[in-house]
C-alpha positions as CSV (number, residue, x, y, z in Angstrom):
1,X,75.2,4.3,34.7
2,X,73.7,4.2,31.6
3,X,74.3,6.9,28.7
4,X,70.6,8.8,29.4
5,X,71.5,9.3,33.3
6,X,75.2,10.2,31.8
7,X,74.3,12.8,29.3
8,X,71.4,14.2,32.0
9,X,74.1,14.5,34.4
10,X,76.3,16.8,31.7
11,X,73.1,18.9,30.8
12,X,72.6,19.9,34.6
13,X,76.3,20.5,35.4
14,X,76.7,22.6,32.0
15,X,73.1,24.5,33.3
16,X,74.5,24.4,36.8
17,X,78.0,26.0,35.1
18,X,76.2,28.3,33.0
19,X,74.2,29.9,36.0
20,X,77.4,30.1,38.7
21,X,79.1,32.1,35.7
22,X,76.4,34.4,35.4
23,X,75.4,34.9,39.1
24,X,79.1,36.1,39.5
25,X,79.3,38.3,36.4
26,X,76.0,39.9,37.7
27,X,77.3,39.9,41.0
28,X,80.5,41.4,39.7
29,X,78.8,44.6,37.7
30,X,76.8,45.3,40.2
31,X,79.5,46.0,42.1
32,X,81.4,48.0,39.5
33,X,78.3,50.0,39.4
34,X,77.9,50.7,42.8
35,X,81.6,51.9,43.1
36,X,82.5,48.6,45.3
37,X,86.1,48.4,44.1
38,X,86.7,52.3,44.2
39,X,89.5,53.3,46.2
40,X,88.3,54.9,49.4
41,X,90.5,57.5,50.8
42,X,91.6,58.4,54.8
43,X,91.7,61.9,56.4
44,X,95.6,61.4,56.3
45,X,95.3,60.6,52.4
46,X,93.1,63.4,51.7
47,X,95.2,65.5,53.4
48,X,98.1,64.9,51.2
49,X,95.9,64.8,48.2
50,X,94.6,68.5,49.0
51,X,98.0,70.0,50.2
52,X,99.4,69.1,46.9
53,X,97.3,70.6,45.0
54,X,96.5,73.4,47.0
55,X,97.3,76.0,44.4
56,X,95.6,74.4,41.6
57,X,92.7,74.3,43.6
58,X,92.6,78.0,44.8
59,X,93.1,78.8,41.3
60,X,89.8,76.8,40.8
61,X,88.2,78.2,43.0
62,X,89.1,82.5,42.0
63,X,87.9,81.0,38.3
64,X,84.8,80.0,39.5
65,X,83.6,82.8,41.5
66,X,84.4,84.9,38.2
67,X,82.2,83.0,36.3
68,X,79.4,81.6,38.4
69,X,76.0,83.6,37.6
70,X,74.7,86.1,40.4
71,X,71.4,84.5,40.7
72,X,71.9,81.0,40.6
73,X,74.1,78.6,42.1
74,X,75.7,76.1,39.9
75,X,76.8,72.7,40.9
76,X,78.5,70.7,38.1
77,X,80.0,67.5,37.8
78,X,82.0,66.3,34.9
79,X,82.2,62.8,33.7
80,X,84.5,64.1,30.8
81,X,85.3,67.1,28.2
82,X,82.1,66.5,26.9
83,X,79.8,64.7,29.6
84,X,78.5,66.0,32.6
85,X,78.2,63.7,35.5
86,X,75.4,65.9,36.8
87,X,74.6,69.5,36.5
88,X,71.9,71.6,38.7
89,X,70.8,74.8,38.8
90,X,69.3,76.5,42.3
91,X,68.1,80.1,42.5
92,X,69.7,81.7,45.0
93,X,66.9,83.4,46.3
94,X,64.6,80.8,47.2
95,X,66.8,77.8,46.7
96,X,64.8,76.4,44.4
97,X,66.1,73.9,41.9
98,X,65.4,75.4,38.2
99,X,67.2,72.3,36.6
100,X,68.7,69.4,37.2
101,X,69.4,66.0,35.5
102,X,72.6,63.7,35.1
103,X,74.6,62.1,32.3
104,X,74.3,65.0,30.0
105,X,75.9,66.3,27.4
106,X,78.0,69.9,28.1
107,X,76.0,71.7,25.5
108,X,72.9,71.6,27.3
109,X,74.3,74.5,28.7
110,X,74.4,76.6,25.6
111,X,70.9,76.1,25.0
112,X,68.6,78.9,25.3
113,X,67.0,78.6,28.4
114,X,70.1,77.6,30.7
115,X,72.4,80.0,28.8
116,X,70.0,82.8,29.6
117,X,70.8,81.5,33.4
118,X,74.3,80.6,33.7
119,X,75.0,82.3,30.8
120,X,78.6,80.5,30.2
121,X,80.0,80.2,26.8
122,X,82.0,77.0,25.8
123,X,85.5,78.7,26.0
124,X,84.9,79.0,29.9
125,X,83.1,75.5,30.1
126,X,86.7,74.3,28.6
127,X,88.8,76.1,31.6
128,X,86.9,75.3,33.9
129,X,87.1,71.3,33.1
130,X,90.7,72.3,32.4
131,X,91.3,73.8,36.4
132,X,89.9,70.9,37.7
133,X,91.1,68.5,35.9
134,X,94.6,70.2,37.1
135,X,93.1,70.1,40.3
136,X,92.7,66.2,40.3
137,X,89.2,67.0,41.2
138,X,85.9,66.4,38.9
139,X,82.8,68.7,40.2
140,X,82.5,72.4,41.6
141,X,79.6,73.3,43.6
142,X,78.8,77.2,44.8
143,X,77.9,77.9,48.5
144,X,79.4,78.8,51.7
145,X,81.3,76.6,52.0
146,X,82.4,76.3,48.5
147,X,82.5,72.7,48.1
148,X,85.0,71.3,45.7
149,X,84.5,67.2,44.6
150,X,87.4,65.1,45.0
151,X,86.4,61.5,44.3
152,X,83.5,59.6,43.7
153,X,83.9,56.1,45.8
154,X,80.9,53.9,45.4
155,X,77.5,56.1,45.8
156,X,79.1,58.8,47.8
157,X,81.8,61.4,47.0
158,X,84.8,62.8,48.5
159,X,85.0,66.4,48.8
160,X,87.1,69.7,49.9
161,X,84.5,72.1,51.7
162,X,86.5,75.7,51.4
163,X,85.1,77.9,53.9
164,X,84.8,81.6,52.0
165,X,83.6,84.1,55.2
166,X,85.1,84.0,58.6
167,X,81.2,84.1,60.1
168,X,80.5,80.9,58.9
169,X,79.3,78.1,61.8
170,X,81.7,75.8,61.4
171,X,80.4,73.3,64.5
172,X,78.3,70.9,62.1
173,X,81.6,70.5,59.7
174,X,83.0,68.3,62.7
175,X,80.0,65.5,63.1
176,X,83.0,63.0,63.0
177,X,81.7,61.5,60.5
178,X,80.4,62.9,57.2
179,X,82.4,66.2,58.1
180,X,86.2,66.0,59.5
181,X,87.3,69.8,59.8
182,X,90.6,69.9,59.0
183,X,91.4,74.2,60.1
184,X,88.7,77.0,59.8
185,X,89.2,77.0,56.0
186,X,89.0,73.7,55.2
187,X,86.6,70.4,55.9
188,X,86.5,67.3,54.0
189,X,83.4,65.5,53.5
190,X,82.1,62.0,52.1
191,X,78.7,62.3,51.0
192,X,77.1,59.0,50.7
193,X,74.8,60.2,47.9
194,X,71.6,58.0,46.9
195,X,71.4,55.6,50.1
196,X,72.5,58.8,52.2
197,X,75.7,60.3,54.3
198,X,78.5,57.9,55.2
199,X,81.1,57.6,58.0
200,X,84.8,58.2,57.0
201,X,86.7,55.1,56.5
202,X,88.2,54.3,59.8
């Protein structure tokens, strides 16, 4: 073989090399960013994940019905002390959404025109982060049931739906498959988010 065919040979396997490595570090974010190498949880592990921090979660929860506005149900998610995950912002009345958005800093909610509808100060931003961080839990959203967000596992989330009212129809919270009802005052739930509701891990 002579030394053109040789060094054309080593262009096109350093190319060739060069594109492999890519493909798999492209094929490797996207799954980071999709949540493919999250840890997915059972009913069993969710069950000792709540049980343990059952009282840190009711705690949670008494905080949050003290603060949560009378008009307006909040559902919050936290990324960190200062990040929120997402936040939105539905009247009550006609379930509307006023605001929502993700990735946001916290003090979008001391602004004027979300401060004049959650009306929260940065003190009870901080102890609310605070309970669920103690809760092992990351997002809080107000309805019946309350539902409190466990984990986030790819696009979807695991969460602890706390029934508040002894009326509510607990049938759909037993699909066997987004919903597992786990007693009348608790159901877990993993909500497949963007690309829609997913089935428990079997």
């Amino acid at each position: 073989m002579n030394s053109f065919f040789k060094y054309l040979l080593i262009i096109f396997s350093v190319i060739g090399g060069v594109f492999l490595m890519g493909s798999i570090v492209t094929v490797l974010m996207i799954g980071c960013a999709f949540g493919s190498f999250d840890k997915s949880y059972s009913v069993s592990e969710l069950k000792d994940e709540y049980y343990s921090k059952e009282t840190e979660i009711k705690d949670l929860i008494n905080y949050y019905n003290k603060i949560k506005p009378k008009n307006y149900s909040v559902d919050i998610e936290f990324k960190n002390d200062k990040i929120f995950e997402r936040l939105r912002i539905t009247s009550k009345d006609s379930s509307n959404v006023i605001y929502q958005d993700w990735n946001l800093n916290s003090n979008v909610l001391f602004t004027e025109k979300l401060k004049g509808l959650v009306g929260w100060n940065e003190s009870q931003v901080a102890v609310l982060k605070n309970k669920l961080d103690k809760a092992n839990c990351i997002s809080v959203e107000d309805g019946e049931p309350l539902k409190i967000g466990f984990k986030r596992s790819g696009l979807g989330m695991f969460s602890f739906n706390i029934f508040q009212k002894i009326k509510t129809d607990r049938s759909k919270y037993n699909d066997g498959c987004e919903y597992v009802l786990v007693n009348r005052n608790l159901a877990f739930q993993y909500g497949g988010g963007a690309i829609g509701n997913q089935c428990f891990p079997q």
